[in-house]
C-alpha positions in Angstrom: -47.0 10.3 -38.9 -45.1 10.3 -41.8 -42.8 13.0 -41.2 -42.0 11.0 -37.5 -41.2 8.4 -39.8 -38.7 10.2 -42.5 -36.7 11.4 -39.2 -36.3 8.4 -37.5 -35.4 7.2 -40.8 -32.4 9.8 -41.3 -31.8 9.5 -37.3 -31.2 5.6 -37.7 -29.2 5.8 -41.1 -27.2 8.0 -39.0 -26.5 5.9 -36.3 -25.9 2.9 -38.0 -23.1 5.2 -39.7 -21.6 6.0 -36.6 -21.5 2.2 -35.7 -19.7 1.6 -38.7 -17.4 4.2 -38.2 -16.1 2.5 -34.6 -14.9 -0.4 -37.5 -12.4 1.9 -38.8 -10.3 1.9 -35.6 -8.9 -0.9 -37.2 -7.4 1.1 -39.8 -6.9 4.9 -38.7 -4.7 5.3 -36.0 -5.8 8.2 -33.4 -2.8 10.4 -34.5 -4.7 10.3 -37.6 -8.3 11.1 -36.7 -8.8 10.5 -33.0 -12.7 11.5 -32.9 -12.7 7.6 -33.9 -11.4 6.2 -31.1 -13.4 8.8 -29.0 -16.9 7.5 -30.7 -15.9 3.8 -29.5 -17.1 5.2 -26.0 -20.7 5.6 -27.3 -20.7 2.1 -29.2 -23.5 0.2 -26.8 -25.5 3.7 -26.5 -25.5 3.7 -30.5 -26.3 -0.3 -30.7 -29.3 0.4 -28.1 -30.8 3.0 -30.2 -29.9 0.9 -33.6 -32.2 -1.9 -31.8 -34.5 0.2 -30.6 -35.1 2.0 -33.7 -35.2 -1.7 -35.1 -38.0 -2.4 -33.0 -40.0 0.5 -33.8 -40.0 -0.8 -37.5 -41.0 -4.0 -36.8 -43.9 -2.5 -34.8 -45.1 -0.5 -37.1 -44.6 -3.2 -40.2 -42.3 -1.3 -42.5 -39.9 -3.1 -44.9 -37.1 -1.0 -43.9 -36.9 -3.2 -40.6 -35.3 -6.2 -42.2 -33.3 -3.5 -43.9 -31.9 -2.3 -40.7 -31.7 -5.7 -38.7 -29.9 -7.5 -41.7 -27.2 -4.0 -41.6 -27.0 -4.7 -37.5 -25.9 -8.6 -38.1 -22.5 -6.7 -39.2 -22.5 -5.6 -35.5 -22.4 -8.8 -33.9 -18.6 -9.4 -33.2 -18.3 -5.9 -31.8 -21.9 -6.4 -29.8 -20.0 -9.3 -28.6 -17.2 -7.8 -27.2 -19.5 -6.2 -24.9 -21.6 -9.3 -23.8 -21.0 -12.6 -25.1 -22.8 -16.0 -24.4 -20.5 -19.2 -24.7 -20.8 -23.0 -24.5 -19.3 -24.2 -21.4 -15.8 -25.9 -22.5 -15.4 -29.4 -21.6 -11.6 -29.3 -21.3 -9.8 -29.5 -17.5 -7.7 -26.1 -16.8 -4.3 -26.3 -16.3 -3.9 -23.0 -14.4 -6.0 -19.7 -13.2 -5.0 -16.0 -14.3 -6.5 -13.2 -12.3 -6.0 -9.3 -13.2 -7.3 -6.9 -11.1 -6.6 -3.0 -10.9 -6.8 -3.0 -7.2 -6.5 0.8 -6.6 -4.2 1.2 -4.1 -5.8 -0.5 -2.0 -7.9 2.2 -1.4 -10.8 0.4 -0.6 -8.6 -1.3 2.7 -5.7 -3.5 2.2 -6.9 -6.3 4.5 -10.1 -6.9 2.5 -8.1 -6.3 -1.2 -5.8 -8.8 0.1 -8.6 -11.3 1.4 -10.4 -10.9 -1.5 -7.0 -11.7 -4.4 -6.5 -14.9 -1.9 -10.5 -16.3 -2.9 -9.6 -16.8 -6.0 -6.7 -18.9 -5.4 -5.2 -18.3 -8.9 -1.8 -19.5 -10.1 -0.5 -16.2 -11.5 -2.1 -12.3 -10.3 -1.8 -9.4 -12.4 -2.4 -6.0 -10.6 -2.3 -2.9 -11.3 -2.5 0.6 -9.5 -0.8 -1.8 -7.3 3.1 -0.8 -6.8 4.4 -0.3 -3.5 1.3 -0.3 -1.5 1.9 -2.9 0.6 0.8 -6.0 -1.1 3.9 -9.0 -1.4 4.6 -12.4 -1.4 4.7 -12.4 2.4 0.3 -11.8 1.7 0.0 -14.6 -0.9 1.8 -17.7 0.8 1.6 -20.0 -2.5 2.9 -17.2 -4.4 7.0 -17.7 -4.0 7.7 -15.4 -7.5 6.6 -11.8 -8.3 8.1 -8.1 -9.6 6.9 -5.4 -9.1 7.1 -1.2 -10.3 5.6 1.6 -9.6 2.2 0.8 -10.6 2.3 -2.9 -11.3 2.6 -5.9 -10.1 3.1 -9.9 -10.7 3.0 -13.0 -8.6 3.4 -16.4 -9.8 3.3 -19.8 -7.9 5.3 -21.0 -10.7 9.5 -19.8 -11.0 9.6 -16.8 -12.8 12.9 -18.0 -15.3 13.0 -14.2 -17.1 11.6 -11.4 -16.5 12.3 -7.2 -17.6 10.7 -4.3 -18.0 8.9 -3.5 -21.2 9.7 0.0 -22.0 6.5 2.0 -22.7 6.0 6.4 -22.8 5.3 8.2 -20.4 3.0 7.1 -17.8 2.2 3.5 -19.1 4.0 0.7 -17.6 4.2 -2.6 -18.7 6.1 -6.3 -17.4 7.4 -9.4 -18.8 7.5 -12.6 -16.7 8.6 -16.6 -18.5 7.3 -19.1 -16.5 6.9 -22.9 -16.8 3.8 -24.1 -16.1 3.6 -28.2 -16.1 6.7 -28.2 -18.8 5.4 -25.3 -21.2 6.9 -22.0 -21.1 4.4 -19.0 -21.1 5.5 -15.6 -21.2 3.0 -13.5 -19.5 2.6 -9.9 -19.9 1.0 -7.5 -17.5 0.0 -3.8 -18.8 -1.7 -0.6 -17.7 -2.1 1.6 -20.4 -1.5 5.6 -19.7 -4.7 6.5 -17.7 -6.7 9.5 -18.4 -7.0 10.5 -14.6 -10.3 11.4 -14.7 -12.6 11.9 -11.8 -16.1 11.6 -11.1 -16.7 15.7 -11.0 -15.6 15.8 -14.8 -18.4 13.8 -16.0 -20.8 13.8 -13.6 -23.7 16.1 -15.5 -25.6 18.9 -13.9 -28.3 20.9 -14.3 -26.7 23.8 -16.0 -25.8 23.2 -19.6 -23.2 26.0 -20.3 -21.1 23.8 -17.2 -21.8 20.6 -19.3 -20.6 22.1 -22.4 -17.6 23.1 -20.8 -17.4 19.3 -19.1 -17.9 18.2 -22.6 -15.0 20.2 -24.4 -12.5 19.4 -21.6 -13.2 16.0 -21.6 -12.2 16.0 -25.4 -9.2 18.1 -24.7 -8.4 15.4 -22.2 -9.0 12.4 -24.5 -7.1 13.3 -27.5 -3.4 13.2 -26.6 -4.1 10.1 -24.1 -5.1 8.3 -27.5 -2.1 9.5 -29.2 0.0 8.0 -26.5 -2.0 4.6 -26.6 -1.5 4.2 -30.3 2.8 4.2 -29.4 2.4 2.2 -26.2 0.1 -0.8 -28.2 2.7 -0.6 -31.0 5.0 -1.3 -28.4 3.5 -4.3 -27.0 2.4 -5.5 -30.7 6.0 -5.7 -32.1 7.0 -7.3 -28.0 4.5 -9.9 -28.4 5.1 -10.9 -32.3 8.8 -11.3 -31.2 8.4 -13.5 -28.5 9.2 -17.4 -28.9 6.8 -18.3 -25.8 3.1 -18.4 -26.0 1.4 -15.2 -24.3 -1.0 -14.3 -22.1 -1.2 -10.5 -21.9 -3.8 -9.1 -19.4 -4.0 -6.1 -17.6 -5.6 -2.4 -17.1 -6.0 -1.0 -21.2 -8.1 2.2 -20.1 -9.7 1.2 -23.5 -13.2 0.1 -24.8 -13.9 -2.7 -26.9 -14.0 -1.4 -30.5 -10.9 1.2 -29.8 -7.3 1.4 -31.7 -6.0 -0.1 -29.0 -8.5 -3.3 -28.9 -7.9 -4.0 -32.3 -4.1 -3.5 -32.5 -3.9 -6.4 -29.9 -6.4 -8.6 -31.2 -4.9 -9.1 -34.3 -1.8 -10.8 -32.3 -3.4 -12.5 -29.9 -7.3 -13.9 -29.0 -9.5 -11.8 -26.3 -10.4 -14.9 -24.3 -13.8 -12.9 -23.3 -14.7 -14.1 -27.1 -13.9 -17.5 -26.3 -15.3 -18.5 -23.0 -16.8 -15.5 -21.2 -20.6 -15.6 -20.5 -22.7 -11.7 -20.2 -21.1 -8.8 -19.9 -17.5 -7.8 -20.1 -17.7 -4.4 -17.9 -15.3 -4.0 -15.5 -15.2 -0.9 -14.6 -18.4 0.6 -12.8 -17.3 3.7 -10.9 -19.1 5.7 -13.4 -22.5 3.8 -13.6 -21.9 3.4 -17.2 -20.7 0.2 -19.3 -17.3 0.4 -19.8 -14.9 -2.8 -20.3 -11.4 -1.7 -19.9 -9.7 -4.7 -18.6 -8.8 -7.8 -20.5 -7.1 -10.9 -20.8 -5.3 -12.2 -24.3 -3.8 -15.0 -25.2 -1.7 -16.9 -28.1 -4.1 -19.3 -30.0 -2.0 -22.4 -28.2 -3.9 -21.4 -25.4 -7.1 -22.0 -24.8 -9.7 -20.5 -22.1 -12.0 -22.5 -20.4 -13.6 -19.9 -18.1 -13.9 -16.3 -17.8 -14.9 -14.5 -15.2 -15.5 -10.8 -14.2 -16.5 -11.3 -10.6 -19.3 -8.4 -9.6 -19.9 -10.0 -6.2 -17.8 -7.2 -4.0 -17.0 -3.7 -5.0 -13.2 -3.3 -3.6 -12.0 -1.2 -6.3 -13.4 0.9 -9.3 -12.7 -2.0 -11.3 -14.1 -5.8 -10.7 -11.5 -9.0 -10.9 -11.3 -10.7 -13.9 -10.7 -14.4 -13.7 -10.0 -16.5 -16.6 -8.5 -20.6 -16.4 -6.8 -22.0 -19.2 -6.2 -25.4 -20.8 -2.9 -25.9 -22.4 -3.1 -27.1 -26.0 -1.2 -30.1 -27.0 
């Protein structure tokens, strides 16, 4: 038994190792080392077995358990990112934001369009949106929008400036001011550059010379998608430090909790998940995994009251997320 012991021992020092290195994302940029921002897709896998691990030493009454669980109460902020608990906030919401990466309306205009109209929000974020046949004529209360290629913005407020925000390659990004009961908020709608992946790249089979070569492409895949993150969230991180308005910047990040990009943002603005979102963050289930790539930020003068990702229908590979907000005095 002892041996079993000494490598679990090694196989947990190890893991809580890799946890630790999904920290240094906030310091090494992926044109730097991007195997970083690549071992922030395993982050819940490693906190399960760094808990499970934990378990087995409390089991079996060794020391080295309090060892372990006192190391994993460094985890707790990241863990949270992931799924959060929150006291219900007593303040009234001044307005509803809703992003939702609506595919294309793939999944049948009609019932995409139904479905944005239940949540009667004030503003709507979408992306993979564009030109497919969603506009203010389908939102009556929605009198302002833009829109681009993949993108688009409606407001039931007046839209007093708006532009383009110039990002590489295939990453778009919008502007819109708008005055919401006397305040000016400068909203921000993003979709980072996707990886275009497909459920036949990761999909695992029973041969493992065909998942090895799943594996490596994948990788190949990954790395210069980072690269291009890291310029695009520098981007919107020297945009939003400029602007004079409060912001709320939400939108499609095709980026994980605990990634370069997660933690370039956050420190400029709050992930309002943090501050009023209740069990999990995913929002993206096409690939039966957890995976929480869309967000919703926003200037400390704002403050969410409720956060939503709504799991209720399935009318894209990504789920609504809903968050209202209390304008601070």
């Amino acid at each position: 038994m002892g041996i079993f012991r000494s490598i679990f021992t090694v196989a947990h020092v190890v893991i809580v190792l890799l946890l630790g290195a999904t920290m240094l994302n906030a310091y090494i940029p992926p044109k730097v080392f991007p195997l970083l921002n690549l071992l922030s897709l395993a982050f819940p896998f490693l906190m399960i077995a760094n808990l499970l691990l934990c378990v087995f030493w409390i089991i079996s009454w060794r020391k080295r358990a309090f060892v372990f669980l006192l190391i994993s109460t460094l985890f707790l902020t990241p863990v949270r990112r992931w799924i959060n608990y929150s006291e219900p906030k007593s303040e009234k919401a001044d307005f509803k934001v809703l992003t939702f990466n609506n595919k294309y309306n793939d999944y049948g205009l009609e019932e995409v369009k139904n479905y944005i109209k239940s949540f009667n929000a004030d503003v709507i974020f979408l992306q993979e949106s564009g030109y497919s046949g969603l506009g203010n004529s389908d939102f009556e209360e929605m009198k302002y929008s833009l829109h681009n290629k993949r993108i688009s913005f409606f407001s039931k407020y007046q839209i007093v400036e708006q532009d383009t925000i110039p990002l590489i390659d295939k990453g778009k990004s919008v502007y819109a001011d708008v005055i919401i009961k006397g305040k000016r908020i400068r909203f921000v709608n993003v979709y980072l550059e996707p990886f275009q992946l497909h459920k036949s790249m990761v999909k695992p089979t029973s041969d493992l010379d065909e998942n090895g070569a799943k594996a490596k492409s994948l990788v190949r895949r990954f790395m210069p998608v980072f690269k291009k993150h890291e310029e695009q969230v520098q981007i919107l991180k020297n945009f939003i430090e400029k602007s004079p308005y409060p912001v709320i910047l939400a939108g499609d990040f095709n980026s994980v909790p605990n990634s370069y990009e997660y933690y370039t943002i956050s420190g400029v603005l709050k992930d309002c998940f943090l501050e009023s979102g209740k069990g999990f963050g995913t929002s993206f289930h096409d690939y039966k995994i957890p995976i929480r790539i869309d967000y919703v930020f926003s200037s400390e003068n704002l403050k969410s009251t409720y956060y939503q990702v709504d799991r209720s229908q399935k009318l894209s590979d990504h789920y609504p997320v809903l968050v209202k907000f209390s304008l601070k005095d």
